[in-house]
N, C-alpha and C positions, 0 to 999 in steps of 0.2 A: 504494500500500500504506500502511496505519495500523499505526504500530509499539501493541502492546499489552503490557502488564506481567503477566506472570504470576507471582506470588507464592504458593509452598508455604505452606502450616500451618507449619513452623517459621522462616519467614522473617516472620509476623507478630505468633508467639507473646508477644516478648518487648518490644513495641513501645507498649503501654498496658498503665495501669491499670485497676479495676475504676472509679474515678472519670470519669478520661477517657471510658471507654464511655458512664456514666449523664451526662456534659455531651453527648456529642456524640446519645444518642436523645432526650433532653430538647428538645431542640432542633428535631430530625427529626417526634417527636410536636407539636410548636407547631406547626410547618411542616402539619403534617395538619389541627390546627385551623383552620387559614389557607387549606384549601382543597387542599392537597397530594394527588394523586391517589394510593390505594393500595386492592388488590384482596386480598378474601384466597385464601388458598390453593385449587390446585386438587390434588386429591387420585386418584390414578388406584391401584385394585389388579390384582394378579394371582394368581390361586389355586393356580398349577403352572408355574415354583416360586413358593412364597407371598412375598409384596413388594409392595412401596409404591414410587411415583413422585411424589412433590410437585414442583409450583411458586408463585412467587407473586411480586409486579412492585409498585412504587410509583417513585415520581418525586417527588426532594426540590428545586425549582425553588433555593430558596435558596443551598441548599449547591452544586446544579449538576453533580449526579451521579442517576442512574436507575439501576434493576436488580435484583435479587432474587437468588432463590432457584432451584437445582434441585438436587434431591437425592433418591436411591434410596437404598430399607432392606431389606432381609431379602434375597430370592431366591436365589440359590446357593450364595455365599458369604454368607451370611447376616452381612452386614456394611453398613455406611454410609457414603455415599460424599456432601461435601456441596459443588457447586460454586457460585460467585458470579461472575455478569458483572455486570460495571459500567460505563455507560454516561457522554460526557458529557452532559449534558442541555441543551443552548444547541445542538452541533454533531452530536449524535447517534452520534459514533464512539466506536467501544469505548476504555476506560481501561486496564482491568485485569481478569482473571482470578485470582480467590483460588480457593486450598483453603479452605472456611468452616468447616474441622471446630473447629478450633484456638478461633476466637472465637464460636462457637455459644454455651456457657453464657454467655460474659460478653455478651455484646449480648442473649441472654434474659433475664440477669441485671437489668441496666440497665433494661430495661424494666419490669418488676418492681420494681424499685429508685423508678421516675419513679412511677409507680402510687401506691405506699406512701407514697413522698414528698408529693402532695397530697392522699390520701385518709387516711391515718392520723393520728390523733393527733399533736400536736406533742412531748408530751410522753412518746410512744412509747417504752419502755423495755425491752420483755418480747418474745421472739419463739417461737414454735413452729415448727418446722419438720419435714412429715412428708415423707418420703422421704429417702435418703442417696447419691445418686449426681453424675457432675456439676453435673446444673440446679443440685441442692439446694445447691449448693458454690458457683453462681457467684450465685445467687439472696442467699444469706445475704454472699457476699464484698460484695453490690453495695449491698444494703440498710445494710450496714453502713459505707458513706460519706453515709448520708441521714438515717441517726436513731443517736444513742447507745444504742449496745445493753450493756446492764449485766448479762442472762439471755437466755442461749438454750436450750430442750429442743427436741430430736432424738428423732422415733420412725420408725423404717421396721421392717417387719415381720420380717427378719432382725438379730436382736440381735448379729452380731458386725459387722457395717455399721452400724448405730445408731452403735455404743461404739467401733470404730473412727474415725467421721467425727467424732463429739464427741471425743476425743482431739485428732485431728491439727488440727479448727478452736479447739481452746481452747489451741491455743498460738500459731495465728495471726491471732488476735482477742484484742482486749482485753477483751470480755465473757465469762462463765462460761458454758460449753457443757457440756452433762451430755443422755445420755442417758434416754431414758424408756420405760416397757414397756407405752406405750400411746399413743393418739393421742387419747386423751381426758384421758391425765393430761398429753398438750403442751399443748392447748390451754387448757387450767387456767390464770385467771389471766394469759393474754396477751394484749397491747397488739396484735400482729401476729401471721397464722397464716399460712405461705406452704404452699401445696400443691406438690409437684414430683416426681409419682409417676407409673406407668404405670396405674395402677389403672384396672379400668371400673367399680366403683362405690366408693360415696362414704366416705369415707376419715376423716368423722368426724360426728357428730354436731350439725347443726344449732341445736338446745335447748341445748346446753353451752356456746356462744360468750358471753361477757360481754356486759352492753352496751358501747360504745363502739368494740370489735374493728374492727381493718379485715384484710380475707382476700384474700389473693394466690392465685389458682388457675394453675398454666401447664402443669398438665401434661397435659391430655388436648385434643384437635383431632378430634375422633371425634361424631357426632350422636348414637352410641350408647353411648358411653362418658362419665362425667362424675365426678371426685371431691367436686364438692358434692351435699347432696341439698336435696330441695325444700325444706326449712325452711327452710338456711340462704340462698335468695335471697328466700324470703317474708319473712324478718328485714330484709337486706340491702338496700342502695343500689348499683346494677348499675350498673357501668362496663366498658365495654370497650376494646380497642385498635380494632375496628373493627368498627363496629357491623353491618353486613353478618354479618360472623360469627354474628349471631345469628338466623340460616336458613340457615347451612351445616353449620357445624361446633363451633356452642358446646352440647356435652352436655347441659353441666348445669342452662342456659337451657330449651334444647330439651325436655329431659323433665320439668324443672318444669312448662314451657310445658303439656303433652300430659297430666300430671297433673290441670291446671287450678289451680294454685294459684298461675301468673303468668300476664301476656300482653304484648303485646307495650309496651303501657306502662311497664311497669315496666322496660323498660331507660330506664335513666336519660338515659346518653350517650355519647360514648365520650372518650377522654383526653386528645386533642387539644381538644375545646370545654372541659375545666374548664385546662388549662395555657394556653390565650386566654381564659378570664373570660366564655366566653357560658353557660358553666353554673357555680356556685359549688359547691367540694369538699365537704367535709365542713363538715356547718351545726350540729351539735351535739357536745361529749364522750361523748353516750350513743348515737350513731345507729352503726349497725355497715354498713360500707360492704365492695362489694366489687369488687375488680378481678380481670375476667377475661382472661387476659394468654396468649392461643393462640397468638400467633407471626404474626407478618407481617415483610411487606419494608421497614418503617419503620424498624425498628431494623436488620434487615440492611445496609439503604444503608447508615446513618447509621454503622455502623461499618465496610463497609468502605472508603466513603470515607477515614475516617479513616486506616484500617489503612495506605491506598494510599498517601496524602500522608507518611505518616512515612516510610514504604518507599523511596518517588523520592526523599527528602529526602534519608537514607541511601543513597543508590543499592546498593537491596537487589533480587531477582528477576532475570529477564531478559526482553527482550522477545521477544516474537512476533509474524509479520506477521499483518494482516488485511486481504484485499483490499476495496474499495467493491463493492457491487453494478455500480456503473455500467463500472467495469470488469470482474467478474467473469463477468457475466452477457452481455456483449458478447463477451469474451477479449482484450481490448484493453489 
């Protein structure tokens, strides 16, 4: 038997910061320019009751941990439930079982956060941010250990979620957070524009991005859903977390793509080759870049690995056995 760590959501809630998450995917994403195997997501639905079944698996050879994602959405209790194994990757037996709901925004965040960090402007100061719910929370918490942020506006399409999250984030940031009654007057004049919305269509206006803009998209994973629209990647410098994504589930690629106004050229690369130097980030202050930032198992390992070693450090969870095949499958 293999003793394994099973760690609740509130046993790893309180064990990193929004920092520690963006060191340890920084890192995770190198590892992928380096060759690091990760897949993206496989997406399974069901029409009665309506729901979603995701997985998705990468292997961080450095760090010496494997494992992803499984997680169901909607169906009966129309709720979400999100688990994480974690493998080691040298001996192959399990580590740990997390609840991943807890560190979902900030390992999205982080990644997000890594994006912006070599595709935006150095001198990035301005952020727009359209949606108000956790992504949008752990998106701006993350970004804001990578650039000085001195202005943020907030648009999501219910004004008392807009002006409530601009509230509660302009007391715990040190930038000025102010809501706005529109997603064209966020983006007004900003250095960075994060998307982190449910939206299936595109959430703002293409033509209105400044030059120099870099744009954070993470919230759609849908070939038929997409918050950018065609302009804005006919503008833009196309980065992804994994480039495969972009014939499964990158929308806004996708329908530009079937518009005709990209192809498959114009994805640039994905973020692991500009964080190893075989692709250069941003090459001008006027060029307007953009990271498409759908979700994989990069950032999942890479933080729950983390989450684990704090956890055993603390002798936090408990364990659970797991038998080897070679005995289980014998009964031996």
């Amino acid at each position: 038997m293999t003793d394994c760590l099973f760690l609740g959501s509130d046993e790893v809630a309180d064990l990193a910061d929004p920092s520690d998450y963006v060191d340890a995917v920084r890192d995770a994403y190198r590892q992928r320019g380096e060759g690091a195997p990760a897949e993206p997501r496989t997406k399974l639905t069901n029409e009665e009751p309506p729901g979603m079944f995701t997985t998705y698996a990468a292997v961080l050879p450095e760090t010496g941990a494997m494992g992803g994602y499984m997680y169901s959405a909607g169906f009966g209790e129309r709720d979400a439930w999100f688990m994480t194994p974690l493998f080691d990757a040298e001996s192959g037996e399990p580590l740990a079982l997390l609840d991943g709901a807890s560190m979902n925004p900030f390992k999205t965040g982080a990644a997000g956060a890594v994006g912006t960090d070599v595709l935006a402007r150095r001198d990035a100061s301005s952020l727009a941010i359209i949606g108000s719910g956790a992504q949008a929370r752990g998106q701006l918490h993350a970004i804001a250990t990578v650039r000085d942020l001195e202005t943020v506006w907030v648009y999501s399409p219910t004004k008392e979620h807009r002006e409530g999250f601009a509230g509660e984030m302009n007391k715990r940031l040190d930038a000025s957070v102010a809501a706005v009654a529109s997603s064209a007057a966020a983006i007004e004049d900003a250095d960075i524009v994060v998307t982190a919305t449910n939206a299936s269509e595109p959430v703002f206006d293409g033509d209105h991005l400044e030059p120099g803009t870099h744009v954070t998209a993470m919230g759609q994973y849908d070939p038929e859903k997409r918050e950018l629209d065609a302009r804005t990647l006919e503008r833009g410098t196309y980065v992804l977390d994994l480039e495969a994504r972009a014939d499964t589930d990158a929308g806004s690629f996708i329908q530009a793509k079937a518009d005709g106004v990209v192809d498959d050229g114009d994805v640039y690369g994905e973020l692991g080759d500009v964080l190893v130097n075989r692709l250069p980030g941003r090459e001008s202050d006027a060029e307007i870049t953009i990271f498409d930032s759908g979700g994989t198992a990069i950032e999942t390992v890479a933080a729950a690995h983390m989450l684990y070693e704090r956890a055993a450090d603390e002798g936090r969870g408990h364990t659970i056995d797991f038998a080897p095949a070679s005995d289980a499958l014998t009964g031996e």
